[in-house]
N, C-alpha and C positions, 0 to 999 in steps of 0.2 A: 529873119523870123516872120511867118505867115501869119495873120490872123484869120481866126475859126470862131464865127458866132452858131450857136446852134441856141432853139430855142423851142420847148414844148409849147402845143395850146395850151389857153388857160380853162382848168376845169369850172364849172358850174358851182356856187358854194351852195347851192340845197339841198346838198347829199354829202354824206361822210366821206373821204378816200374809199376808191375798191383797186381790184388788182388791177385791173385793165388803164388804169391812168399810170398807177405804180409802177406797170410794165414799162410804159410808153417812155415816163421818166427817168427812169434804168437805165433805158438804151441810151436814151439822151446822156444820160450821164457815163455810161461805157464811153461814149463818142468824143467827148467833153474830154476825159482824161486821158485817151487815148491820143489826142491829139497833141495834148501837153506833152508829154511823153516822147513827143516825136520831134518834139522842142516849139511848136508850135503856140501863140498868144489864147489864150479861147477865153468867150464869154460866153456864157449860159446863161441862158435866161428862163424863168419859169413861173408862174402866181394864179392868180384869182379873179375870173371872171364874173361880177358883183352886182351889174342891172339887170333887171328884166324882169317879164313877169312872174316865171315859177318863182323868183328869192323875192317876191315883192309880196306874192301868196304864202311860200313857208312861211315866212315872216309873220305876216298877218294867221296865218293858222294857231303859229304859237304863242302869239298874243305880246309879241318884242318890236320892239325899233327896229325898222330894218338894217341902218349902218351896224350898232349894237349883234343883233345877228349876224351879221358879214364880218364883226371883227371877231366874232366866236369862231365862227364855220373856217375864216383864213388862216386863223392860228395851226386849226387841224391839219391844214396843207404844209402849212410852215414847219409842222412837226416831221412832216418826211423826211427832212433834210436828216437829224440826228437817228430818225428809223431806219431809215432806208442806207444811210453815210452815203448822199447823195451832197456835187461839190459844185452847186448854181454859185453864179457870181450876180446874180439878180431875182427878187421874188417881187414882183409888180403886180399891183392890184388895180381894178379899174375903178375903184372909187380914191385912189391918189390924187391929190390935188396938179401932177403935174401932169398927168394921165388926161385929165378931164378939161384942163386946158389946150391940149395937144388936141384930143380931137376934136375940140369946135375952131380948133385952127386947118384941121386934115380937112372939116365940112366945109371951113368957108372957100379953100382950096380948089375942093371938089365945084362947089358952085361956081367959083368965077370963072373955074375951064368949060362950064356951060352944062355937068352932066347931074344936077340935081334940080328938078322940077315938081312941085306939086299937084294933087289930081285927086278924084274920089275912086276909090275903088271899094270893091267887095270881095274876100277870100274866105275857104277854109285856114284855118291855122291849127297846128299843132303846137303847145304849150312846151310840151315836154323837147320838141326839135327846136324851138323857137323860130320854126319859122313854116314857111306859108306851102301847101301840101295842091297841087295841083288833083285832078280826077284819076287819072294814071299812076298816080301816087297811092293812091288810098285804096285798104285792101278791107272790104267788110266794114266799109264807114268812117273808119279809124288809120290813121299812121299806123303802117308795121313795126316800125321801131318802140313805138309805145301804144301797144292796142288797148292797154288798161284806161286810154287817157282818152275822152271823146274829143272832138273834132272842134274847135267855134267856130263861128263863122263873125267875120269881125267886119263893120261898113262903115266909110268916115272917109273924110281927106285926110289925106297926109302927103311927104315926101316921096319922092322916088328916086331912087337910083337909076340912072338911063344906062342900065347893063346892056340893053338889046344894042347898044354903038359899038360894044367890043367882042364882038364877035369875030371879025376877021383880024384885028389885032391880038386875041387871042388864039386862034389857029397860026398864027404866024410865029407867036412865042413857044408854042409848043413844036410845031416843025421846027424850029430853030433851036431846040433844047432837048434834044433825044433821052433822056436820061431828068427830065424836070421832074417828073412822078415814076416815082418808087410805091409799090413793085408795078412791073408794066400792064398788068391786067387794068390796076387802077389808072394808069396814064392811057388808057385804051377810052376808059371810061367815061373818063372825063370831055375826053377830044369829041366821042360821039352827042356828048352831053351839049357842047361847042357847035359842033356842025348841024345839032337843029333845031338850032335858033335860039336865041337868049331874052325871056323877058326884062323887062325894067321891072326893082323888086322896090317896097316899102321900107325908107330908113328913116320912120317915126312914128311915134306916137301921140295920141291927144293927152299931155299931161294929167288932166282933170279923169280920165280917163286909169289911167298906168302913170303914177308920179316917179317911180322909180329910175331915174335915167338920167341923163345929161341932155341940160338942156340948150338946144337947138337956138347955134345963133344966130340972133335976130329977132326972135321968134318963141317966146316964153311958154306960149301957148302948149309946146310940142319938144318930145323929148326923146332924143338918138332911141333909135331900135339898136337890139343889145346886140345883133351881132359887128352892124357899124362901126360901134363904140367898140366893143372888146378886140378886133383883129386891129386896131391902130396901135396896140399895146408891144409888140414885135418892132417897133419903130424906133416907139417913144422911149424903149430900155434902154436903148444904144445913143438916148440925145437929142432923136427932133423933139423941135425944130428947133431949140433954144443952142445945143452944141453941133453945129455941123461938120464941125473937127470929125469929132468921135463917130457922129453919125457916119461921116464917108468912109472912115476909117474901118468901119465895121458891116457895115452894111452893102450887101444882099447877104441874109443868113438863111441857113438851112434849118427847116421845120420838120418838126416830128408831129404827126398829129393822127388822131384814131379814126375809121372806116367810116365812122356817120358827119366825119368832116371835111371830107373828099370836094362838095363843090364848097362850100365856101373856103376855102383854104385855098384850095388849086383854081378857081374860077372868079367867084366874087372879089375878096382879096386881091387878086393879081390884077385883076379892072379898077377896083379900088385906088389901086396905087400907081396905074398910070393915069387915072382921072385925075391924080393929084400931082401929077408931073415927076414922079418916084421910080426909079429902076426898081423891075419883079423879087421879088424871091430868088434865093441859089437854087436851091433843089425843096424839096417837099417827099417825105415819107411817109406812107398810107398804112398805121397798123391794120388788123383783125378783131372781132369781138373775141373775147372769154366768155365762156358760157358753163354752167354748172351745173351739169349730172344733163345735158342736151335742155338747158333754158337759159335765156338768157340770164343775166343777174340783177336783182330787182330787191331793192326795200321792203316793197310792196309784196312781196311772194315770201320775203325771210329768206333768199335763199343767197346773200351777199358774201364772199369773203372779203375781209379786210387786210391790208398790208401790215397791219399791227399784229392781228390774229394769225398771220403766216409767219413773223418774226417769232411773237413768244414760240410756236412750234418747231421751227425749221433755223431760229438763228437770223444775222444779219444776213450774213454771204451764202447762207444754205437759202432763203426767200429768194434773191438777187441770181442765184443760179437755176431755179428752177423755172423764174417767170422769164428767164432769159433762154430755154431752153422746151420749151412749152413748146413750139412749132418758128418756124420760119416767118421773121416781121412780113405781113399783112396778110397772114392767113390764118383764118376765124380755128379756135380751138377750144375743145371741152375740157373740160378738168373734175376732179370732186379731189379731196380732200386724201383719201385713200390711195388714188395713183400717185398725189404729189408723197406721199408718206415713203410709195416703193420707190416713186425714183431716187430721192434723197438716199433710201439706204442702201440702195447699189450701185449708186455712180459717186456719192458721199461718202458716206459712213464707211462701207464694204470695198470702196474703192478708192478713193485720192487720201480718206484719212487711211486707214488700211496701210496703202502705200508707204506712205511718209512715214506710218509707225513701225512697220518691217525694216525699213531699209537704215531706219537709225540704227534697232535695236540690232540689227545685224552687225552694222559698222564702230558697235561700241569699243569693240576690239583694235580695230586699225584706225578711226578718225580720217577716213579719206576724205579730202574735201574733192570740193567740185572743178570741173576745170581737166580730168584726166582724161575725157574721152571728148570727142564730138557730136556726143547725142543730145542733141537739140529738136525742138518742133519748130519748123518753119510756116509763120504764118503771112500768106499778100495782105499787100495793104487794101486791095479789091474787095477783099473779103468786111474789113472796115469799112471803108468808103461806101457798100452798097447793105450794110447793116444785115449781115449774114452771119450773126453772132452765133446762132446755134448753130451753125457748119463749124467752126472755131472750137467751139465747146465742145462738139462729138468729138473732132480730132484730138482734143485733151482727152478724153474720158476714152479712146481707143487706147490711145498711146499708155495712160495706166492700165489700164483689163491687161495691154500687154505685158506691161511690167509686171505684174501679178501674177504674171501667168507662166512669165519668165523665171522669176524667184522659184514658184514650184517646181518648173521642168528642170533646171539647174542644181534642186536641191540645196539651196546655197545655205542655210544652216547647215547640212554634214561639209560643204566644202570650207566654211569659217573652219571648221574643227581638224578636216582632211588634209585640205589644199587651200593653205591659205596666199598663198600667189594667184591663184584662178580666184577664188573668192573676193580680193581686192580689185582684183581687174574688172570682175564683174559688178562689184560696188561702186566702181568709176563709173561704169555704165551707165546704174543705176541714179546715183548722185546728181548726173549729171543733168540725168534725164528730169529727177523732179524738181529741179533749181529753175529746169525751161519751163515747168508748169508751171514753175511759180511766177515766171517772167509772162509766159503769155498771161496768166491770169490777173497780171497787175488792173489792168483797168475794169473786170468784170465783177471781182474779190479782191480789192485792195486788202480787205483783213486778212485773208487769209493768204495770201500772195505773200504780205509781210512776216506773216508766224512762220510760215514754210521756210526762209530765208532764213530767221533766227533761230528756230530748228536744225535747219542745216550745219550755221556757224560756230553754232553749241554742240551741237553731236551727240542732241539729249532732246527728248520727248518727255513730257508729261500729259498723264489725260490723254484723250482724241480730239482731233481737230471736229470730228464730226461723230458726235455719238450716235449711238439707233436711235431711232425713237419707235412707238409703236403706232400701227395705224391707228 
């Protein structure tokens, strides 16, 4: 038996769930169970990234505690698990007590191998990136990723991280891992990101300043920058430094993380943890933005979907199929509301429930089970392995349009009545065919995967698996 750790970033708690984390989770969790499946050990891991300034500012906007706020805002995370029937085997915060010991153990780590030094500097910063936005960066004064948010410019000592030393240790790890960044435009990215040249970046803050953080050992004064703190969290799930049983045991695991966390994920991170004497990451997966009606999605605009607000409409495994099926993982994609509505009712409703309700009501006569033909969908493991889930997905939703399409050209109600020997043969067909939908679909629709199954074994249908709904 292999073990498989896979493990989402931790989102930001200053903002409610949107789809675009939900998505990234999904996958995770397709992966997660797909692995078990395969008989493989897997740990998931997934939570709440808790310091820094924006949750130090919400906070203070709304006039609450900040921890009080972060145990609000992480419940809402926590709540995906029974929304979404996602199956983590870990939800880690960064204001845990064993979280925040770990990293002033990962700091002092970093320090004694020589790559943490203090210095004054001057930058722009972006709030909303949490982190420090060079000239080349900034488009009309402002971070493109958040133009609603002005710039500061922040002067003071602090730490640094002597990133500029891993430069060529990091070109070596990516020559040496053809396949480390997923999908490869992002591992193009990154590599040119590498080759020219790598500053030393700020890993603190003046507490009296930003008290919000972990503070900095040795050194009271000064309190971990959040991204420091939060990426040591992918470590700590699995054990360091107090079990390193478990830790070796599981570790290097593979990450799922979204398009605006490309260098620190694939860059920082990975320097991070050979300054700390740590084998890299397995692999790393780079999603796309979601953007709604061509904006991005924003509190601040009103124009947010939520993963709750996709469930009450579309169901568990109706949400779970549609953000799985939006575009190819790491490529940016638009949505409103009205397309997710038609694709539901013609690859859902119109087609797989469709399906499944014809091919019972048909068979109420004869009871064939499954098992009479060899119509099965064949899916690579390739296809898994490099999270090509909507390639997966279209070949279900062909292989039903066929089957639908086959029932008509067949006529196969006059043939139950006709020629019921050709109509049980053809029922075998069909039988057999949606038992394999149901098996590929185990890890992407475990609900519905399972109703399909007990539908079959009953040779009875009630209701639709997926009803219309209306735009």
């Amino acid at each position: 038996m292999s073990k498989f750790y896979i493990t989402t970033t931790l989102p930001y708690v200053n903002a409610e769930p949107h789809i675009g984390f939900a998505r990234e989770i999904i996958m995770a969790d397709v992966l997660a169970r797909y692995h078990r499946l395969a008989g493989d050990e897997v740990f998931f891991n997934t939570g709440t990234d808790e310091h820094g300034l924006k949750v130090f500012r919400k906070a203070q906007e709304l006039g609450v505690d900040v921890q009080k706020y972060c145990d609000e805002q992480a419940q809402s995370y926590k709540n995906l698990r029974g929304l979404l029937n996602l199956s983590w085997n870990s939800f880690i915060r960064t204001t845990d007590k064993n979280h925040i010991k770990a990293a002033q153990e990962f700091w002092r780590r970093c320090a004694a191998n020589g790559y943490i030094a203090k210095k004054k500097y001057k930058i722009k910063y972006c709030i909303g990136c949490e982190l420090e936005k060079t000239e080349s960066e900034v488009v009309g004064g402002c971070c493109p990723l958040h133009p609603d948010t002005s710039l500061e410019i922040i002067e003071e000592e602090n730490y640094f991280f002597e990133f500029s030393k891993f430069q060529e240790k990091l070109l070596d790890l990516y020559g040496k891992n053809p396949n480390f960044v997923l999908p490869e435009k992002k591992f193009n990215e990154i590599k040119k990101f590498a080759e020219m040249g790598l500053e030393d970046f700020s890993i603190s803050r003046l507490k009296d300043k930003m008290p919000w953080g972990i503070e900095v050992p040795g050194d009271p004064e000064h309190v971990m920058y959040v991204w420091f703190d939060a990426l040591i969290n992918y470590i700590v799930a699995v054990g360091w430094p107090d079990d390193l049983n478990k830790f070796n045991a599981w570790w290097p695991g593979v990450q799922i993380a979204g398009k605006d966390n490309l260098r620190q994920q694939s860059a920082m991170w990975q320097a991070m943890l050979m300054a700390a004497g740590l084998s890299n990451s397995r692999q790393i997966f780079i999603g796309g933005f979601i953007t709604l009606g061509g904006q991005k999605m924003s509190k601040s605009l009103g124009n947010v979907i939520g993963p709750a607000q996709m469930v009450q409409k579309f169901g568990v495994d109706g949400t779970r199929y549609l953000l799985l099926t939006l575009g190819g993982f790491g490529e940016d994609v638009d949505v409103t509301l009205e397309r997710l509505a038609e694709k539901y009712n013609g690859d859902l409703a119109n087609g797989l429930g469709n399906l499944v309700s014809r091919v019972i009501k048909l068979n109420e006569k004869f009871s064939v089970k499954s098992g009479q033909s060899s119509h099965k969908i064949e899916i690579s493991d390739e296809l898994f392995s490099e999270l090509r889930f909507k390639e997966i997905l279209d070949t279900v939703n062909e292989q039903v349009t066929w089957a639908n399409k086959y029932i008509e050209e067949k006529k196969l109600w006059e043939l139950v009545k006709n020629d019921p020997k050709e109509a049980q043969k053809i029922l075998g067909e069909l039988i057999d065919l949606v038992f394999s939908v149901a098996q590929t679909l185990t890890p992407f629709m475990p609900e519905t995967s399972e109703k399909i199954k007990n539908i079959l074994n009953l040779n009875k249908v009630e209701g639709s698996l997926f009803p219309r709904i209306s735009n």
